[in-house]
C-alpha positions in Angstrom: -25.7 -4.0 0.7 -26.0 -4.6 4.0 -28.4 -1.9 6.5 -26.6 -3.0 9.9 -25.3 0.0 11.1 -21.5 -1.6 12.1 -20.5 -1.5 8.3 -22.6 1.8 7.2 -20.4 4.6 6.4 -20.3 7.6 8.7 -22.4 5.7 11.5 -21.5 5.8 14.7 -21.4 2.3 14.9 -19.2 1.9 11.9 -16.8 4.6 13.3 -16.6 2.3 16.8 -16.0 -0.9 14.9 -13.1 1.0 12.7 -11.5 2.4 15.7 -11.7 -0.6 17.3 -10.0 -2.1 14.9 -7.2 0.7 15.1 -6.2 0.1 18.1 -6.8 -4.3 17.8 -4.2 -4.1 15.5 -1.8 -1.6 17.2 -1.9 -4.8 20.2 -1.3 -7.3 17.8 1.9 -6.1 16.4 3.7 -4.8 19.1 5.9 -7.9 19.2 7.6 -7.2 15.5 10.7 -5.4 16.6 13.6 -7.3 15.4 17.0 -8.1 18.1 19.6 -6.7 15.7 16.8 -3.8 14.6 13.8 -3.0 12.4 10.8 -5.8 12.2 10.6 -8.9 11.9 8.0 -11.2 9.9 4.8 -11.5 11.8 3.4 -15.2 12.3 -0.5 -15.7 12.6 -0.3 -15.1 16.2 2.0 -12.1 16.6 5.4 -13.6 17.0 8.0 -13.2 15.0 9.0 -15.6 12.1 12.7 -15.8 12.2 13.0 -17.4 8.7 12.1 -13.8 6.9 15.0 -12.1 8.9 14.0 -8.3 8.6 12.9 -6.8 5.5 13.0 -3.2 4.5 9.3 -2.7 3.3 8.0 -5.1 6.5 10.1 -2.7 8.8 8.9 1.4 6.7 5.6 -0.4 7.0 5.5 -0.8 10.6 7.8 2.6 11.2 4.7 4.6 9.0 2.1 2.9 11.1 3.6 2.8 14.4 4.5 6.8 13.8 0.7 7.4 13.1 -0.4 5.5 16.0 1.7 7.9 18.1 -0.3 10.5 16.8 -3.4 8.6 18.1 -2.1 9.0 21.4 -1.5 5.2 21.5 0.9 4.1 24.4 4.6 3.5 23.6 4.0 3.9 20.0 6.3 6.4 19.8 9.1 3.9 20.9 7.8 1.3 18.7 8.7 3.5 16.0 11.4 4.3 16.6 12.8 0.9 16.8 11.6 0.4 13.4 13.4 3.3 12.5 16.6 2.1 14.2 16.6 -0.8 11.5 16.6 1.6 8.6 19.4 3.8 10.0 21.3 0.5 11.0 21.0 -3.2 10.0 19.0 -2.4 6.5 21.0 0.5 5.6 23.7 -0.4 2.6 26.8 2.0 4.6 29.1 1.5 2.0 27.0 1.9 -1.4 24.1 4.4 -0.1 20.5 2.9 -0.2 18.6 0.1 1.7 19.4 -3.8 1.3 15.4 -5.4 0.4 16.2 -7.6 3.2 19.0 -8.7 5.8 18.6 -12.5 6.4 18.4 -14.4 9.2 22.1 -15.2 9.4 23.0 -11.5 9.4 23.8 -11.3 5.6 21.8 -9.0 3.0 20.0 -10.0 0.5 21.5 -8.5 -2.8 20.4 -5.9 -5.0 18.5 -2.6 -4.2 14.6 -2.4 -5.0 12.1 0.7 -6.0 9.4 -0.8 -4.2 11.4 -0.9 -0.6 13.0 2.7 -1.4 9.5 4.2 -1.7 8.6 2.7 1.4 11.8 4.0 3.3 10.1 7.2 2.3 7.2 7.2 3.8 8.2 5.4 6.7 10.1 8.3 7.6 7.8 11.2 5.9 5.6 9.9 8.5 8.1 9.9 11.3 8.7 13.4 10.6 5.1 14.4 11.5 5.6 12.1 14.5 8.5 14.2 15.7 10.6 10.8 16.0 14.5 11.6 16.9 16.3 11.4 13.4 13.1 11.2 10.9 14.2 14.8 9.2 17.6 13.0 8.6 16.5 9.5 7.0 14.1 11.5 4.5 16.7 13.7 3.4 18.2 10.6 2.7 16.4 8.4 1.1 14.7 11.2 -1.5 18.4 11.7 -2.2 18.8 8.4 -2.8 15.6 7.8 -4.5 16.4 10.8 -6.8 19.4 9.6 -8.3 18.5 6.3 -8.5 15.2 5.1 -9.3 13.5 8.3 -10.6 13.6 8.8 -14.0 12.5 12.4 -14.7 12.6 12.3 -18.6 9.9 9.9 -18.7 8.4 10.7 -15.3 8.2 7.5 -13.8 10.8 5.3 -11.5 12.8 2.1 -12.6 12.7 -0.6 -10.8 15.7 -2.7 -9.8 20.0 -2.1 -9.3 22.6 -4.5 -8.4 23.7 -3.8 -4.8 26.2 -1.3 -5.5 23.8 0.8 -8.0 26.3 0.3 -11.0 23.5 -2.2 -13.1 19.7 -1.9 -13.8 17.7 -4.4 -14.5 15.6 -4.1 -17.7 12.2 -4.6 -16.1 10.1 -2.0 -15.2 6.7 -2.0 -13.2 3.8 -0.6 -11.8 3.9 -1.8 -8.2 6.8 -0.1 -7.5 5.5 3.2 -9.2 2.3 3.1 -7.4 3.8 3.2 -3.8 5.8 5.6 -5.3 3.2 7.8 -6.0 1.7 7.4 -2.4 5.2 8.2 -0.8 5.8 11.3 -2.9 2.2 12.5 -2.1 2.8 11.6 1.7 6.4 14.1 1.6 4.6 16.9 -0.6 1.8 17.0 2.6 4.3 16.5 4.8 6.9 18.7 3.8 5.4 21.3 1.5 7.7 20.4 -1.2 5.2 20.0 -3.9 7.5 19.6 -6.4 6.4 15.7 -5.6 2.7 16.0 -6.1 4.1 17.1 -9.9 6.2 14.0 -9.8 3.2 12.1 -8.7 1.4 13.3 -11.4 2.9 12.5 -14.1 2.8 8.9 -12.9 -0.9 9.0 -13.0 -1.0 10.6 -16.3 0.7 7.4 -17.6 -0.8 4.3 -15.6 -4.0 6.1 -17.0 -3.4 6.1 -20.4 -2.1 2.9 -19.9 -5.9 1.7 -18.3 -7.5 3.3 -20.6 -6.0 1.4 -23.7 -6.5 -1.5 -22.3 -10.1 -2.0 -21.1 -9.8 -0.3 -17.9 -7.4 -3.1 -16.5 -3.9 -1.9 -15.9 -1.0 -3.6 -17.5 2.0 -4.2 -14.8 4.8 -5.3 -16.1 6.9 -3.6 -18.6 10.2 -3.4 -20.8 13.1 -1.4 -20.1 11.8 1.2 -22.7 7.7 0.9 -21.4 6.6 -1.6 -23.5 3.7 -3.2 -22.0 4.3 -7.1 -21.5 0.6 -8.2 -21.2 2.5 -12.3 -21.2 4.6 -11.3 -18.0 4.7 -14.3 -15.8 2.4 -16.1 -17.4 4.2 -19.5 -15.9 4.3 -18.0 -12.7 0.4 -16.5 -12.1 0.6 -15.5 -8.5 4.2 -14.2 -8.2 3.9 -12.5 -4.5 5.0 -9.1 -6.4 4.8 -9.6 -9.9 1.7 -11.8 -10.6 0.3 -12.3 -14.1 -2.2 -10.5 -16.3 -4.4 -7.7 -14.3 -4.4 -7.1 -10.8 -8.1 -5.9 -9.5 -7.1 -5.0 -6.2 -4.4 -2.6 -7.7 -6.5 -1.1 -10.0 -8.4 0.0 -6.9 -5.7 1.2 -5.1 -4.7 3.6 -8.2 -8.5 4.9 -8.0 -7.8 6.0 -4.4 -4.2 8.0 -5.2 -5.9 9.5 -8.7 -8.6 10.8 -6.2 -6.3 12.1 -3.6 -4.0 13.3 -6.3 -6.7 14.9 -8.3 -8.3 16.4 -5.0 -5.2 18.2 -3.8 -4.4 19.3 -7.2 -6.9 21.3 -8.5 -8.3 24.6 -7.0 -11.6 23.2 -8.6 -13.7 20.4 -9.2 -13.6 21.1 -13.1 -9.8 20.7 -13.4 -9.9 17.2 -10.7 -13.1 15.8 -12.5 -11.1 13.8 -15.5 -9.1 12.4 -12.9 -11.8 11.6 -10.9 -14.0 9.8 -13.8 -11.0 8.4 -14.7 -10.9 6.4 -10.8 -14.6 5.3 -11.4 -13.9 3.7 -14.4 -10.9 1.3 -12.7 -13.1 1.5 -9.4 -16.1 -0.4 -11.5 -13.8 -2.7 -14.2 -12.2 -3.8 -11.1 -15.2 -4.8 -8.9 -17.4 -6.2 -11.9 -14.6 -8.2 -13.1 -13.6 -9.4 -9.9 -15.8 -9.3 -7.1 -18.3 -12.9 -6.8 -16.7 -13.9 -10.3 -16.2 -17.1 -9.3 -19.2 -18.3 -7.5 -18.2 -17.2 -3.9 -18.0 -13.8 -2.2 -15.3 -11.9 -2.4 -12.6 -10.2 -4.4 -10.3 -12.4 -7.0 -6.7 -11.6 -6.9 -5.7 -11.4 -10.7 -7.8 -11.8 -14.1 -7.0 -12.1 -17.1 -7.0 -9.8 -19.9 -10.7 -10.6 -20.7 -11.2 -10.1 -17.2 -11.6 -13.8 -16.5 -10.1 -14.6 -12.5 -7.0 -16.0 -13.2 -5.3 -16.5 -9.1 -9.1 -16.5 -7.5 -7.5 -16.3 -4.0 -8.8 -13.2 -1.7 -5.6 -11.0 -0.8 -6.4 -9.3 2.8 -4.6 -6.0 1.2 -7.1 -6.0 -2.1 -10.2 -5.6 0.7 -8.5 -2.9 2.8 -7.9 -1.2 -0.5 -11.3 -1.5 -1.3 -12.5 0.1 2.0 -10.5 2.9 1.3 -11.3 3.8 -2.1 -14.9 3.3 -2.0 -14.9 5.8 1.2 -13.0 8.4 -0.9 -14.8 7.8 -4.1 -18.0 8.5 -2.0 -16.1 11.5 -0.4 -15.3 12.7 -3.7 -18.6 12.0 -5.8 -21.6 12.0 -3.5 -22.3 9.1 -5.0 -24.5 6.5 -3.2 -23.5 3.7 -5.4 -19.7 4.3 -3.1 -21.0 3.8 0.3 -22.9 0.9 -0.4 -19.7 -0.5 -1.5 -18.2 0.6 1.2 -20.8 -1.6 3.2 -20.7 -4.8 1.3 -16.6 -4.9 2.0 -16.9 -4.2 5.4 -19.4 -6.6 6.1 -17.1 -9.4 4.1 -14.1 -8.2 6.0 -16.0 -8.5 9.2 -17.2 -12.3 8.1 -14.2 -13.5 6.3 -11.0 -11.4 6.9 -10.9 -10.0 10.6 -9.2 -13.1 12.6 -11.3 -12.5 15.4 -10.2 -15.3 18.0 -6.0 -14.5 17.2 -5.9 -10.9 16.2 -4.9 -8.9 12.6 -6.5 -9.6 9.4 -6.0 -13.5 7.7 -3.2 -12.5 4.8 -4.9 -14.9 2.3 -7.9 -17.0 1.6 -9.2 -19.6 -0.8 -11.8 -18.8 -3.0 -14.0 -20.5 -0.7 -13.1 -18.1 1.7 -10.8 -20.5 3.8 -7.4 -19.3 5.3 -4.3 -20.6 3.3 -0.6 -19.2 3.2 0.7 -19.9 -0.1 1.1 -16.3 -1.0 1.0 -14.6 2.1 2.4 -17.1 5.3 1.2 -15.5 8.5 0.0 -12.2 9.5 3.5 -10.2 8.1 2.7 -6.7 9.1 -0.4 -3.8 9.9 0.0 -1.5 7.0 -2.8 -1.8 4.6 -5.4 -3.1 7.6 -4.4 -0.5 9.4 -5.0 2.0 6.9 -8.9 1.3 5.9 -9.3 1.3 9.1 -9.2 5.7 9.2 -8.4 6.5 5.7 -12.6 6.3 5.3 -13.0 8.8 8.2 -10.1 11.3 6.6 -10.2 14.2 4.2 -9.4 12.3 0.9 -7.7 14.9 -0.7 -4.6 14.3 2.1 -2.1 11.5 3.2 -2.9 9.5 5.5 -0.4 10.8 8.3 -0.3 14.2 7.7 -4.8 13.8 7.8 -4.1 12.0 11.2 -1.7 14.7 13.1 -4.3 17.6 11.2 -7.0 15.6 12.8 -5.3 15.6 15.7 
């Protein structure tokens, strides 16, 4: 762990390098609003990349973070946001069969089918809004739970498909984790910024299954799964680093789920007692992610996938799998006392410091090799702020609450 103050937890220092950050990136991507609406694709230095067109998740992404930084007070961010915005109400938006295209190309026509994944981020996109008091946020969140209820959530089981044709008339038989776990953070981000905590419940009962799930399974979560949630350990096995659906276990995600079961179990419970089986349950994916994943290879830093052994599979360092990391060691900290947290805390924020912060062209670098050189394979460019955005104050915020709704109570 490293002692200099600039990556020590709670430090003045460290608080200064975060916020710089905040703002650093809130520079770089002003340039992602799109001509016809929404965001573009963000090259390495800012600029758009026409070749993406606009994407639904790109543009809630950049709508949720844009929204927050105009609760920072950050100039124009307001506008920003709304232009986002202005591509979910318009270009994205499916006007004849209800829901959001996943992505309107660059000559103007959608890309078929409607996804889980960029429905739950529609949601929080404009939960977030909402708290931002942007023009038409109360509207587009009325919409897209509506849509998002009678679509993707199934609540016999108590978790969401994953995929329709474009008109919502066939559903594909796969069914993942990915999708449920921004799920999760959307419906936790409308219960705190609505009231409505009929979708903490929801979010739940998610939990309750990805950890069962873990639990049978060495701590490593299974993705992928058949129309009737049969795990399919083999998914992808010819295809390892799929950009949504990679093979075998994903480190970074298991993670991630430790921060949402914290948060979850947090703002649950009226008592640690009733949180604390939750919160033992995030330590154990916390620690089978980092010991089979961080320096397994030989070099610093944080494998993508393993296999089911634990063994890196995809030993390429996602930028989102450190932010993630930063944020759930900070809660885990928040939630445990637990010294073992903040010095993880400090070891990622030093390596994001030495590896991941571009610090000549702005943002984070999307990918790296194992050696801890840029490639784009995976990720080409710098495509949007969201998850470097986020570690940057979700360490400094009460754990128990979304992100925005921590921000504008902050505020």
């Amino acid at each position: 762990m490293s002692t200099n103050p600039r990556y020590v937890l709670g430090t003045e220092a460290n608080r200064i390098f975060m916020a710089s950050e905040t703002y650093e990136l809130l520079n770089f991507g002003k340039g992602f609003p799109a001509a016809v609406g929404g965001s573009g694709w963000l090259n390495a230095d800012g600029t758009i990349d026409p070749s993406h067109g606009e994407e639904t998740w790109i543009t809630s992404r950049m709508a949720h973070v844009y929204s927050i930084g105009e609760m920072l007070g950050y100039p124009g961010a307001g506008e920003l946001a709304d232009k986002a915005l202005n591509g979910l109400t318009g270009v994205l938006h499916d006007d004849k069969n209800g829901g959001w295209y996943p992505q309107v190309h660059e000559d103007g026509t959608p890309e078929p089918g409607k996804v889980c994944y960029a429905h739950a981020f529609v949601i929080l996109a404009a939960s977030s809004a909402l708290l931002a008091d942007r023009p038409g946020a109360k509207a587009l969140l009325d919409e897209a739970l509506a849509t998002y209820d009678k679509h993707f959530w199934d609540e016999k089981i108590g978790l969401a498909v994953d995929t329709w044709n474009t008109e919502f008339t066939e559903l594909d038989p796969y069914r993942g984790l990915n999708a449920n776990m921004h799920t999760t953070e959307a419906f936790l981000a409308v219960a705190d910024a609505t009231g409505d905590n009929s979708y903490r419940v929801r979010a739940g009962r998610i939990i309750d299954h990805v950890i069962g799930w873990a639990k049978d399974n060495e701590w490593r979560i299974p993705e992928h799964f058949a129309s009737d949630w049969t795990v399919e350990l083999e998914f992808n096995a010819d295809k390892k680093d799929d950009q949504f659906k990679p093979y075998g276990a994903t480190p970074g995600h298991g993670i991630e789920w430790a921060r949402l079961i914290t948060q979850w179990a947090l703002s649950s419970f009226a008592n640690l007692e009733g949180a604390e089986p939750y919160i033992e349950a995030a330590e154990h994916l916390f620690a089978r992610a980092v010991a089979d994943a961080w320096n397994a290879d030989g070099t610093v830093g944080l494998a993508y996938t393993t296999d089911w052994n634990g063994k890196p599979v995809v030993t390429d360092r996602m930028h989102w799998t450190l932010a993630e990391s930063l944020n759930t060691s900070a809660s885990l900290y928040a939630a445990t006392g637990k010294e073992e947290y903040a010095q993880w805390y400090a070891t990622f924020a030093q390596y994001v410091d030495e590896h991941v912060i571009d610090h000549q062209g702005g943002s984070w670098f999307h990918q790296l090799d194992k050696d801890n050189h840029v490639i784009d394979t995976v990720w080409p460019g710098k495509s949007d702020l969201y998850h470097a955005f986020q570690s940057t104050l979700i360490p400094y915020l009460d754990p128990a609450v979304s992100i925005a709704t921590a921000v504008k109570n902050a505020a």
